[in-house]
C-alpha positions in Angstrom: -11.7 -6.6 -7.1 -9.4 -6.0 -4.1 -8.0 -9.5 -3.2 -6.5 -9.5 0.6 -4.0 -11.9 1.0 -4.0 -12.4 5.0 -1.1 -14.3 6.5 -1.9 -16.0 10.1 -1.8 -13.5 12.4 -4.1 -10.7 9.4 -6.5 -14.0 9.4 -6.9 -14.2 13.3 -7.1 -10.5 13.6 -10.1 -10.0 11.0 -12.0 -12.8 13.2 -13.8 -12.9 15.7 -15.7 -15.4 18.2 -19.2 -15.4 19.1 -21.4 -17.6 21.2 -17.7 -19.9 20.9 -18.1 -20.3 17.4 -15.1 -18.4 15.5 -17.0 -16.4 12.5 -14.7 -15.1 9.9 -14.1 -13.2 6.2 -11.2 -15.3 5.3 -11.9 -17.5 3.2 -9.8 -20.7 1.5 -8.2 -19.6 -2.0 -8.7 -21.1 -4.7 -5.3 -21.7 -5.8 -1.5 -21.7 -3.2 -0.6 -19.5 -6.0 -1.4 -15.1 -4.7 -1.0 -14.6 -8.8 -3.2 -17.7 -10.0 -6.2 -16.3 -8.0 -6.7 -12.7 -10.0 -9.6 -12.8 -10.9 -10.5 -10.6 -14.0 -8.3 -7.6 -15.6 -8.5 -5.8 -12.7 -7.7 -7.9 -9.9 -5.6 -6.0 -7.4 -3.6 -8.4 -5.0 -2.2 -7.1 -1.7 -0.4 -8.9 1.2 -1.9 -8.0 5.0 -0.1 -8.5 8.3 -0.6 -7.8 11.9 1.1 -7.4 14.8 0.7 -5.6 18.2 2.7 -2.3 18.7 2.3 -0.6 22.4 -0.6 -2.8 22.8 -2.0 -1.7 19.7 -2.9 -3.4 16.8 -0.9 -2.3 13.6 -1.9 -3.8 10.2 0.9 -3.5 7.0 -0.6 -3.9 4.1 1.5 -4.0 0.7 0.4 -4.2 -2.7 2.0 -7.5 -4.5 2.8 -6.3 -7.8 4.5 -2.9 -6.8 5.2 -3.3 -3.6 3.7 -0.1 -2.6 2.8 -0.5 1.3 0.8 1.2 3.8 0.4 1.2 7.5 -2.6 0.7 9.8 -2.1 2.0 13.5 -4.4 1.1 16.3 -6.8 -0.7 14.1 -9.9 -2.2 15.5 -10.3 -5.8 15.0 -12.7 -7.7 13.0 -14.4 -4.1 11.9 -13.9 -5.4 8.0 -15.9 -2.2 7.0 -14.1 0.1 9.1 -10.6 -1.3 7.3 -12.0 -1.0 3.6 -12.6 2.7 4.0 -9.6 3.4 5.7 -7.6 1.3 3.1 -9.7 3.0 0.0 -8.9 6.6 1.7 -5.7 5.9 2.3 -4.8 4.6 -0.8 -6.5 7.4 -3.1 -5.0 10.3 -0.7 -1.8 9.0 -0.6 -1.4 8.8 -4.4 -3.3 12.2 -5.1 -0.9 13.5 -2.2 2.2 11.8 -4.4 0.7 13.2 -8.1 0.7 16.6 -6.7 4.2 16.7 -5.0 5.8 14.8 -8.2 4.1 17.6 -10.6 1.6 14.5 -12.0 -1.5 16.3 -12.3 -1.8 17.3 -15.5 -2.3 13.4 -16.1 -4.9 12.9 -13.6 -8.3 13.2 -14.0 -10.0 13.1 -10.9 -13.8 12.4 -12.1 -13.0 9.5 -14.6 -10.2 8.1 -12.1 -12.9 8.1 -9.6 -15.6 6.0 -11.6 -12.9 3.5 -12.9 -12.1 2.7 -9.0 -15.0 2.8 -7.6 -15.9 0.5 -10.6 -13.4 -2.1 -9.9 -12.6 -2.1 -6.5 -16.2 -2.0 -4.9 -16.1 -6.0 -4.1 -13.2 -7.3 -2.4 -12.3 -11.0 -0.5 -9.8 -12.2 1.8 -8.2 -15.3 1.8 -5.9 -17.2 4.0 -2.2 -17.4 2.3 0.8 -15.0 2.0 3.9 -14.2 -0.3 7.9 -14.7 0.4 9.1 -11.8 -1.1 6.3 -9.2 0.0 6.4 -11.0 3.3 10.1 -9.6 3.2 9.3 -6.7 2.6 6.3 -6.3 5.6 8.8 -7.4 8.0 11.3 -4.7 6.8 8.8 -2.1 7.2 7.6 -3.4 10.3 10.9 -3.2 12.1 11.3 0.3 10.8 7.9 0.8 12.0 8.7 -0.5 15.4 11.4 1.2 16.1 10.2 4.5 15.1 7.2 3.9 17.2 9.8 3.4 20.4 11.8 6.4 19.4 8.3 8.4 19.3 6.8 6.8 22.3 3.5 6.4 20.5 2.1 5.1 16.9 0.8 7.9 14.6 -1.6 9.7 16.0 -3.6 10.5 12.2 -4.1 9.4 9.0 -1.8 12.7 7.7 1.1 11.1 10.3 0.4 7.7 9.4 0.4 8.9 5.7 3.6 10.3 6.4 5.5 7.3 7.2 4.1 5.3 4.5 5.7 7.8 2.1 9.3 7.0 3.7 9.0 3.4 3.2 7.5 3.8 -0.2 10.1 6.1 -1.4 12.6 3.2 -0.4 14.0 1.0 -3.6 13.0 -2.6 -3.4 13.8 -5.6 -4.8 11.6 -8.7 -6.2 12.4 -11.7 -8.1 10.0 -11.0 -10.9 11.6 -7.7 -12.1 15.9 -7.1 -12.3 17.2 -4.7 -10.0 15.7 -2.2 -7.8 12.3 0.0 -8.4 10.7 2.5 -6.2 7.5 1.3 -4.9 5.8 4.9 -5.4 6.9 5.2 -8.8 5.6 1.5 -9.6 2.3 2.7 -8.3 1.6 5.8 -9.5 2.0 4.8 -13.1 0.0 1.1 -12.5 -2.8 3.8 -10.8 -2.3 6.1 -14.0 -2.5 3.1 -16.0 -5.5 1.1 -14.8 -7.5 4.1 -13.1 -6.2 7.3 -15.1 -7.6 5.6 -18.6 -3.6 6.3 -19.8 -2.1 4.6 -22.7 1.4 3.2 -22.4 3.1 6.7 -23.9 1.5 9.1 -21.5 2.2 6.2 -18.6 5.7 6.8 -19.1 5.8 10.2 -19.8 4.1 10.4 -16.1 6.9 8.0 -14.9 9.8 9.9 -16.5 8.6 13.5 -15.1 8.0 11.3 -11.8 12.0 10.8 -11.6 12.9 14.0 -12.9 11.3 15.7 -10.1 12.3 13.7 -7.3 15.9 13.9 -8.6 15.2 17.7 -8.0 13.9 17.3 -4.8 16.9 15.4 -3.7 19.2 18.0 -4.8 17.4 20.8 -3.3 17.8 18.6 0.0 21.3 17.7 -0.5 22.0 21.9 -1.4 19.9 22.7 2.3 22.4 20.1 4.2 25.4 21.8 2.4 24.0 25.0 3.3 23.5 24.0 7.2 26.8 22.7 7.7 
């Protein structure tokens, strides 16, 4: 089950009135606790914000547990079935997008990972209530977000684009009270996708996670090499 934490602004965007009566998704949880309401195994608990970016609205949505985070430009409020496909999209594309670039692959398989989602995430609920650290973290991101939109003089103008800057924030380390030091958000959610979805044990998990550094270490020289190279 997708669980979508919506702080005040998520909760007024995701309503809407009719006839003067305000009709909304959000619901009450059942607990002030995010991690007290996961319901089942697979409960997957996100954090959803809003705010209004060149008269747009923009949602940030980041996942509780790894902090992995995307962003929603120009999103059309109260379409609650409109958002779950984007999200779902979103969320399978960016990570297929991240096994392919980080030489993960050969751990995927696309038909079973399929089923298992499609399996667990088809029902989903919002509630009213948020998080302090991944609030943090959203209003990082969305300071990055609006500045980049000011530099660019418009919000992302596709998915691919929008996909784009998602992968900049989630290749950012982060910090969270419930784990010491830094992780990588992509890292932490490509092996808990690998993990729930993929059907992999623990030893192939981290295998997937250790090739996952080793080639983004590569990639980072390479780009370090190029700048030498430019100078």
């Amino acid at each position: 089950m997708l669980i979508f934490n919506c702080t005040e602004a998520a909760s007024n965007f995701f309503s809407r009135v009719s006839k003067g009566k305000k009709i909304t998704p959000v619901e009450r949880p059942p607990s002030p606790v995010i991690e007290d309401d996961e319901l089942g195994e697979f409960a997957e608990q996100w954090l959803v914000h809003a705010i209004t970016v060149q008269r747009k609205h923009v949602l940030f949505v980041i996942h509780v547990r790894t902090r992995y985070c995307m962003i929603f430009a120009d999103a059309k409020k109260a379409d609650i079935e409109g958002f779950i496909r984007r999200f779902s999209e979103r969320w399978i594309e960016g990570l297929m997008r991240q096994a392919g670039l980080h030489d993960l692959l050969d751990w995927v398989d696309d038909e079973l990972m399929m089923e298992r989602f499609q399996e667990s995430c088809r029902e989903y609920v919002f509630y009213r209530g948020g998080h302090r650290g991944a609030q943090k973290h959203i209003s990082e991101i969305s300071w990055t977000f609006e500045d980049c939109a000011a530099e660019w003089g418009t919000l992302p103008s596709n998915e691919v684009s929008a996909g784009r800057f998602d992968g900049s924030m989630n290749d950012v380390p982060r910090g969270s009270k419930e784990y010491k030091g830094y992780q990588y958000p992509d890292e932490e959610m490509i092996v808990h996708w690998l993990r729930r979805y993929g059907g992999l044990d623990e030893s192939a998990a981290q295998a997937a996670h250790e090739r996952h550094i080793e080639v983004k270490q590569e990639i980072w020289a390479y780009e370090r090499e190029l700048a030498r190279e430019t100078q």
